[in-house]
C-alpha positions in Angstrom: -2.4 -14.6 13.8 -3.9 -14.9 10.4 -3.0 -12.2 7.5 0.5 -10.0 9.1 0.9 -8.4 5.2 -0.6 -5.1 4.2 -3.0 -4.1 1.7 -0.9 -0.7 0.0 2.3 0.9 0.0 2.8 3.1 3.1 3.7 5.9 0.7 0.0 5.8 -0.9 -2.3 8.3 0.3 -6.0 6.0 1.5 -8.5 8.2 1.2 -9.4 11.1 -1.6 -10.8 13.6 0.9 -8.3 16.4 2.4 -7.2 14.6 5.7 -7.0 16.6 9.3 -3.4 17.0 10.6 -4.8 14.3 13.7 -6.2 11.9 10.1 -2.7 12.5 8.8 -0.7 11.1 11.6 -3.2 8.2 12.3 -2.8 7.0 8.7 1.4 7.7 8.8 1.1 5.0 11.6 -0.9 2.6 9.2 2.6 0.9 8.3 1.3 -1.2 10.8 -0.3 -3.4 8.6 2.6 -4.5 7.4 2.6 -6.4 10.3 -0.3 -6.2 12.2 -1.8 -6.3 8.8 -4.0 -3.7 7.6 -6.2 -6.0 6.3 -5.5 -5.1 3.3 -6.8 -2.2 4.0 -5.9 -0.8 2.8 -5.3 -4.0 1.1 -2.8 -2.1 0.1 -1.5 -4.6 -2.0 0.8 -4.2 0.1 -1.4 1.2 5.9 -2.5 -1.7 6.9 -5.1 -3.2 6.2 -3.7 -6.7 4.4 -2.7 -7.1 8.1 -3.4 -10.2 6.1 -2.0 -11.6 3.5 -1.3 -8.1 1.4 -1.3 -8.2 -2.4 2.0 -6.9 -3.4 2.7 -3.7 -3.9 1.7 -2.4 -7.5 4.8 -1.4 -8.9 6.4 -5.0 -7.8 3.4 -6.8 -8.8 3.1 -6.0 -12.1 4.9 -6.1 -15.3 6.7 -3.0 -16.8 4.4 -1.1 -18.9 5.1 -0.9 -22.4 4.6 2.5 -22.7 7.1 3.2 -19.8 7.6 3.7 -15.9 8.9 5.7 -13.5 11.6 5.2 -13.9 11.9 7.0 -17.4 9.7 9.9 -15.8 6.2 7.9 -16.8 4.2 6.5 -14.5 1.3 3.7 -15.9 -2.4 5.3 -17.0 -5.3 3.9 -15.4 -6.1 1.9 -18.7 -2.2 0.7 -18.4 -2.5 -0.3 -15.3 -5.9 -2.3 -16.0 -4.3 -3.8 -19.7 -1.2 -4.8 -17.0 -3.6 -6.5 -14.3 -5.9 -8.4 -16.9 -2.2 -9.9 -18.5 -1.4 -10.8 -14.9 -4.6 -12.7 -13.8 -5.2 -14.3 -17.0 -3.2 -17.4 -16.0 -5.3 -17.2 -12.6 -8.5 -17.0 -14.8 -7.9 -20.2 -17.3 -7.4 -22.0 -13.8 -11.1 -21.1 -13.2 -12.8 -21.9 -15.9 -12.2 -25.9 -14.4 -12.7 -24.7 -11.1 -14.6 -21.5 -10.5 -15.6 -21.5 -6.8 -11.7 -22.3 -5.7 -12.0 -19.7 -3.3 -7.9 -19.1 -3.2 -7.9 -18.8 -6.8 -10.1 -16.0 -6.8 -8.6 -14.4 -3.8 -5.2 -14.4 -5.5 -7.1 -12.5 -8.8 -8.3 -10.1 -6.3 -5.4 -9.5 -5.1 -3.9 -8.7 -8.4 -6.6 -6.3 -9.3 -6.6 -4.9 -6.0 -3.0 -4.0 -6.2 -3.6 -2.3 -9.3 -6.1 0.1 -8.0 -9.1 -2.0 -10.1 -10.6 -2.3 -7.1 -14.4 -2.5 -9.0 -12.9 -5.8 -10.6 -10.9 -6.5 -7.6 -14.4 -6.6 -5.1 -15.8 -8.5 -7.6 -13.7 -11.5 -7.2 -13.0 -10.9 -3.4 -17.0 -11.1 -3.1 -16.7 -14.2 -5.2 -13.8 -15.9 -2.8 -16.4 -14.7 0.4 -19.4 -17.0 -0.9 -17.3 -19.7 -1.6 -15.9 -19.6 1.7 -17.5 -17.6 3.7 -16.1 -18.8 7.2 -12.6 -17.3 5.9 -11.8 -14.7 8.0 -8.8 -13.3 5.8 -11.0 -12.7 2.9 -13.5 -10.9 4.3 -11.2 -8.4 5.4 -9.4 -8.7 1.7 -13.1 -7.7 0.4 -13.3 -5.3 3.2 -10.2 -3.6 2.1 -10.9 -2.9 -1.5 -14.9 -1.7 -0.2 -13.4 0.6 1.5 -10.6 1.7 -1.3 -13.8 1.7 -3.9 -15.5 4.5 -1.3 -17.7 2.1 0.4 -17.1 2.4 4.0 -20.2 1.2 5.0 -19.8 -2.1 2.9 -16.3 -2.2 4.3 -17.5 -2.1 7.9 -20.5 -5.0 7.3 -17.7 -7.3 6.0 -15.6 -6.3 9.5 -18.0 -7.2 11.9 -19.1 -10.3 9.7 -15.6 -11.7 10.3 -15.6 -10.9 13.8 -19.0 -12.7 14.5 -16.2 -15.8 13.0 -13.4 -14.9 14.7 -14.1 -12.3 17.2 -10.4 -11.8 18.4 -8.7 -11.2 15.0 -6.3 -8.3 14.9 -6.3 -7.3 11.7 -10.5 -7.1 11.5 -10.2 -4.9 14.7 -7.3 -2.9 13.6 -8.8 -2.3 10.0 -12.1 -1.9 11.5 -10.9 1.2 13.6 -9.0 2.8 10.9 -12.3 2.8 8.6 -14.3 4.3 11.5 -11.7 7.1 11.6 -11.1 8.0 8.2 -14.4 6.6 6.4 -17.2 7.6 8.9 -14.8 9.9 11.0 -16.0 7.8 13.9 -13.3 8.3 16.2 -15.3 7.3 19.1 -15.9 3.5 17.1 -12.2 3.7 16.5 -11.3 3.6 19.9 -13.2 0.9 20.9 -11.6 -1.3 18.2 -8.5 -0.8 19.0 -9.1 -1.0 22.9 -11.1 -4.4 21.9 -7.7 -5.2 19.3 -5.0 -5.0 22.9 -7.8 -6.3 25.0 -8.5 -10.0 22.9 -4.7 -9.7 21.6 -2.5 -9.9 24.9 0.3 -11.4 23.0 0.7 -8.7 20.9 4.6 -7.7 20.1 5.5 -4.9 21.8 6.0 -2.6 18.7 2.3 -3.6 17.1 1.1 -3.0 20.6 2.6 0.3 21.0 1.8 1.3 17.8 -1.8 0.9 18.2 -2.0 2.8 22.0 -0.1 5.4 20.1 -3.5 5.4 17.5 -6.0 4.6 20.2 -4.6 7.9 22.6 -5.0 9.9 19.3 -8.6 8.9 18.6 -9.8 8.8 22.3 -8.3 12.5 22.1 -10.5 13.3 19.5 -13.5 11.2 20.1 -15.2 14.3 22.3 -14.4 16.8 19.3 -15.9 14.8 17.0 -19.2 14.1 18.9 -19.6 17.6 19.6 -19.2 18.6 15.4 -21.6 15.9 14.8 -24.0 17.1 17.5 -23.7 20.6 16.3 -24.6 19.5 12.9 -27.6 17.8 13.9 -28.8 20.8 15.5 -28.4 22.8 12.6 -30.0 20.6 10.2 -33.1 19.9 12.4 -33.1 23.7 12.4 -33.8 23.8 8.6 
């Protein structure tokens, strides 16, 4: 199964937005991707997104900052952590001067930039990797991860179902694709029927992935009818406006 790595440390918290205690326990089980690979998706560079090749995780990946690190009580600025990334990739970016549609080679910049929370630069070269291959189904859900890091859910989700029109079994699209429904578009409902579609096309699945995602698919199923009902509720209330 292509892409078993995650996309970010289990430790980092995915979305800005104050999580529900049922969000919170859905994301807890995104170590996962480690595995199953989140994609990336959360691309972490390391929940579980990755499922896929996962960039590393940012503190491994990159070089100590020379203004300190945590472990002498500072922890790398934004610009740091950009100045760090850009030092990192520029080996990656002489390569493609000679050779700018190498679709790995731009993958592997993503990656960098990606684990460094530049995910702006990181899509950039993950949308680069995607035209240049676009029957990858690993990069897609690379690109898919940092969309939906950046805030984009929606562009996340279009990049999802692309790769599963290429590969309509692949784990890690289906698993990341469910775990964007939840905690992007709070679509418990389309989570579900990921991750029923995920055991369904993935019989082979090990036993603790497998278990791991009925655990996630009871959860969501559990909610679904909740969630319908706010959204149904809201609808009525604007249409009353």
């Amino acid at each position: 199964m292509e892409n078993q790595q995650t996309t970010a440390p289990a430790a980092e918290t995915v979305l800005e937005p104050k999580l529900e205690p049922k969000r919170v326990y859905a994301l807890a089980l995104l170590a996962l991707a480690a595995g199953l690979g989140i994609g990336y998706v959360l691309h972490r560079a390391g929940p579980a997104t990755q499922p896929q090749p996962a960039a590393p995780a940012a503190k491994a990946a990159m070089p100590a900052s020379p203004h300190g690190n945590a472990a002498n009580g500072h922890m790398p600025t934004a610009d740091e952590m950009k100045q760090m990334a850009d030092k990192k990739a520029a080996p990656l970016k002489q390569k493609l001067k000679s050779d700018p549609k190498n679709a790995q080679l731009l993958a592997q910049v993503g990656a960098i930039y990606h684990s460094a929370k530049q995910f702006e630069d990181a899509i950039g070269y993950y949308s680069q990797s995607v035209q240049a291959d676009p029957k990858n189904p690993s990069l897609r859900i690379k690109l898919a991860s940092s969309l939906f890091r950046s805030g984009d859910a929606d562009g996340a989700i279009a990049q999802l179902n692309a790769c599963l029109k290429i590969d309509p079994s692949n784990a890690n699209a289906l698993f990341d694709l469910g775990v964007i429904r939840l905690e992007g578009k709070q679509d418990a409902k389309g989570a579900a029927a990921a991750w029923r579609q995920l055991l369904k096309s993935n019989p082979d699945l090990a036993a603790e992935r497998k278990s791991a995602v009925e655990k996630m698919l009871a959860q969501a199923s559990a909610t679904a009818p909740r969630t319908n009902a706010s959204r149904i509720g809201a609808e009525t209330h604007d249409g009353a406006k």
